[in-house]
C-alpha positions as semicolon CSV with decimal commas, in nm:
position;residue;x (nm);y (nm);z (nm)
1;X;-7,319;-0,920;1,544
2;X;-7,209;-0,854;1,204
3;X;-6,862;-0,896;1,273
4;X;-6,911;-1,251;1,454
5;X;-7,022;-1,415;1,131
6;X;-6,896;-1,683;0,968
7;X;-6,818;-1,462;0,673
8;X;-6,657;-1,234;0,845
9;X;-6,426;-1,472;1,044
10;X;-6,375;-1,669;0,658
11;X;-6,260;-1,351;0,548
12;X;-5,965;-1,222;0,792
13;X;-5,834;-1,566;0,817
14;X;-5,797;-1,553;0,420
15;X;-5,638;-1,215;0,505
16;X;-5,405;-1,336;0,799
17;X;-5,301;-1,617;0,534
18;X;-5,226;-1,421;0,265
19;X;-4,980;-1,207;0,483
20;X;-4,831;-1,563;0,593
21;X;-4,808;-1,661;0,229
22;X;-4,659;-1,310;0,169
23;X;-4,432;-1,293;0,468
24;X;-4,310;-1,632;0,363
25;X;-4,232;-1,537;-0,036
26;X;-4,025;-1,236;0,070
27;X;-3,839;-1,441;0,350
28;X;-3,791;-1,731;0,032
29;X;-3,637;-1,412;-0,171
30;X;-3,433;-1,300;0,064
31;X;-3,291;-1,675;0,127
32;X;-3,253;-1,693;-0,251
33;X;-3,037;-1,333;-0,282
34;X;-2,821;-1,452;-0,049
35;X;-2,697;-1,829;-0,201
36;X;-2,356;-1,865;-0,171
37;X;-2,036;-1,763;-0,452
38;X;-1,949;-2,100;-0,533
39;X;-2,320;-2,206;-0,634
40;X;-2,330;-2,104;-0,995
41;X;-1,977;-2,180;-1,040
42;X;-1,982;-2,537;-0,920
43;X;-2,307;-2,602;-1,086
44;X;-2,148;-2,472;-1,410
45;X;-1,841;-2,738;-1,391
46;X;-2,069;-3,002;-1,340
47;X;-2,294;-2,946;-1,627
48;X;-1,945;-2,852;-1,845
49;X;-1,809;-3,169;-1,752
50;X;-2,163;-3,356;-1,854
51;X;-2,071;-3,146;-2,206
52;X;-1,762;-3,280;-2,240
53;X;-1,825;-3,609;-2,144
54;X;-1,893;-3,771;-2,500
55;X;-1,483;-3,698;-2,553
56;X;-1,443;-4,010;-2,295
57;X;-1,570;-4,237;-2,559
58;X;-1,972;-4,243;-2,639
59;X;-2,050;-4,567;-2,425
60;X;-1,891;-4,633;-2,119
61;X;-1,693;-4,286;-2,009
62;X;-1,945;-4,028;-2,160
63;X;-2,152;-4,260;-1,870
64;X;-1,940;-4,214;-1,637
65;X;-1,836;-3,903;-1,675
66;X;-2,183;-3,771;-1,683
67;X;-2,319;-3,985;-1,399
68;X;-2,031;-3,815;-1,155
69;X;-2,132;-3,475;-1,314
70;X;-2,500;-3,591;-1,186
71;X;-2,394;-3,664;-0,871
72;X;-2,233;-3,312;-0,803
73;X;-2,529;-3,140;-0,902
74;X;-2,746;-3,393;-0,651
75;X;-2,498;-3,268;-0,380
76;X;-2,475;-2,896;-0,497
77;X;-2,815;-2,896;-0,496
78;X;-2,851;-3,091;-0,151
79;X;-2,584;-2,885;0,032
80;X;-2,779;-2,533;-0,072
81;X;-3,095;-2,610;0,007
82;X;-2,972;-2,740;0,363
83;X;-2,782;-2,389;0,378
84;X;-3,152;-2,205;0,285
85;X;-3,305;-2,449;0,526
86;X;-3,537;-2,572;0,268
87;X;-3,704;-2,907;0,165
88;X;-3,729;-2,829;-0,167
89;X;-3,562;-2,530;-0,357
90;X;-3,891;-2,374;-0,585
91;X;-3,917;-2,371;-0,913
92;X;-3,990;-2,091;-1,119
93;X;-4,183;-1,851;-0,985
94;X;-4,284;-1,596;-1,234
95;X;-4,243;-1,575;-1,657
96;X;-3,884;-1,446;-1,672
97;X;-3,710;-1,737;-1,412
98;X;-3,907;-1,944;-1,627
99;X;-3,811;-1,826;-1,971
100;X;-3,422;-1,837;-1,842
101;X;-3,455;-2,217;-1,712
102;X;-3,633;-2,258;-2,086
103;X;-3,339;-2,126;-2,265
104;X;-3,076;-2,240;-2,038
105;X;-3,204;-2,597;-2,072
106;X;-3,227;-2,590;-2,460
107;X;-2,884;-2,439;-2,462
108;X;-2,725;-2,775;-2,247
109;X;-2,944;-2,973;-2,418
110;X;-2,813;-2,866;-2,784
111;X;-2,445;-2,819;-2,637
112;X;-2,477;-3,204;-2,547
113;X;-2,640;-3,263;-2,896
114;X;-2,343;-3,098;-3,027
115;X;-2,067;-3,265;-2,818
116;X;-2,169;-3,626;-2,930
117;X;-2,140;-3,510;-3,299
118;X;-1,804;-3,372;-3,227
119;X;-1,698;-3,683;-3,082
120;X;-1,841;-3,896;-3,369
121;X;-1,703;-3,702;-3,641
122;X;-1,337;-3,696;-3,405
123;X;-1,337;-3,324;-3,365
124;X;-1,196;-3,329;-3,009
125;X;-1,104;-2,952;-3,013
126;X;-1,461;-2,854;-3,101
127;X;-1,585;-3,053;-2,783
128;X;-1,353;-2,842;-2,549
129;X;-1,469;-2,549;-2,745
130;X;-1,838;-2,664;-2,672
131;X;-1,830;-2,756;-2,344
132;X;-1,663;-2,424;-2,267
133;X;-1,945;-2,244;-2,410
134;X;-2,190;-2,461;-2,219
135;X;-2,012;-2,333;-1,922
136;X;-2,022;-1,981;-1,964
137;X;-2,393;-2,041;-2,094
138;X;-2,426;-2,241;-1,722
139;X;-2,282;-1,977;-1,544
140;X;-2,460;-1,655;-1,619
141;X;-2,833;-1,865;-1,714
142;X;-2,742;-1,958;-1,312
143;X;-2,701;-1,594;-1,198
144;X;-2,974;-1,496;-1,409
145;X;-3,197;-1,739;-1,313
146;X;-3,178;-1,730;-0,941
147;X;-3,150;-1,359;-1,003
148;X;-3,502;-1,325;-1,155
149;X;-3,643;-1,575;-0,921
150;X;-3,567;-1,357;-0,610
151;X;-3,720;-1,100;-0,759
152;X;-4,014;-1,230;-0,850
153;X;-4,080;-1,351;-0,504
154;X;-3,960;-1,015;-0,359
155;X;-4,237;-0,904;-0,600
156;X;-4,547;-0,937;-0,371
157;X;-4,906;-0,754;-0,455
C-alpha cells in the first residue's frame, strides 16, 4: 500500500518530469548545434553596419542606418527560430554562454561608443576600421556563444 501513496505517486511524477525537462534540454541542444552557416555571418553584418552607422551623419542616417540594421537582426532572429521551431530562442543557459553574451555586448557597445567619436572628431577611416573589428568581434562572440550554449544544455545531470 506503500507504493499507492500520495508520496509516492508525488515522487515519480517529479521523476517522469525531470526526464521531460531533460529530454527536452538535449533535444533544445541538438536544435541549437545544428543553426544554419549564414546565422553568425548575417548577424555579424547587421551589428557591423549598426557600427558604422554614425559615418552616415550622427542624426538622421546613423538612425537609419541602425534602425535597418535592427530590422535584420528582428528577421535573422525570426527566420531561425521558425527553422528550430521555437517560440522563443533561450537565453543563456549556463555561466560561460553568459559570460560570452557579457563580453560580446560590452564589446558592440564600446565599438558604437567608439564609432560616434570617430565620426565627431572626422576620422572616417577609423570608423571602417572599427566597425570591422566589431564584426569579427560579432562573428566569433556568435559561434562562441551558441557554441557554449549547446553545450551547456547537452550538459544534463
Amino acid at each position: 500500500m506503500e507504493s499507492e501513496s500520495p508520496r509516492a505517486d508525488t515522487a515519480s511524477s517529479a521523476r517522469a518530469a525531470l526526464v521531460a525537462i531533460a529530454t527536452d534540454r538535449q533535444r533544445l541542444g541538438r536544435r541549437l548545434q545544428a543553426q544554419t552557416w549564414w546565422t553568425a555571418p548575417a548577424q555579424a553584418i547587421a551589428i557591423a553596419a549598426v557600427i558604422a552607422s554614425p559615418a552616415a551623419g550622427i542624426a538622421f542616417g546613423m538612425m537609419m542606418v541602425s534602425a535597418i540594421a535592427t530590422l535584420a537582426l528582428v528577421g535573422i532572429d525570426h527566420l531561425v527560430r521558425r527553422r528550430m521551431r521555437l517560440v522563443t530562442l533561450p537565453g543563456p543557459t549556463g555561466p560561460m554562454s553568459l559570460t560570452i553574451l557579457i563580453i560580446v555586448c560590452v564589446a558592440i557597445i564600446g565599438a558604437f561608443a567608439l564609432s560616434i567619436y570617430f565620426e565627431i572628431n572626422n576620422l572616417h577611416a577609423e570608423i571602417v576600421v572599427t566597425a570591422v573589428a566589431g564584426f569579427v568581434a560579432a562573428l566569433i562572440g556568435s559561434v562562441l556563444y551558441d557554441l557554449a550554449n549547446a553545450r551547456e544544455l547537452l550538459r544534463v545531470g
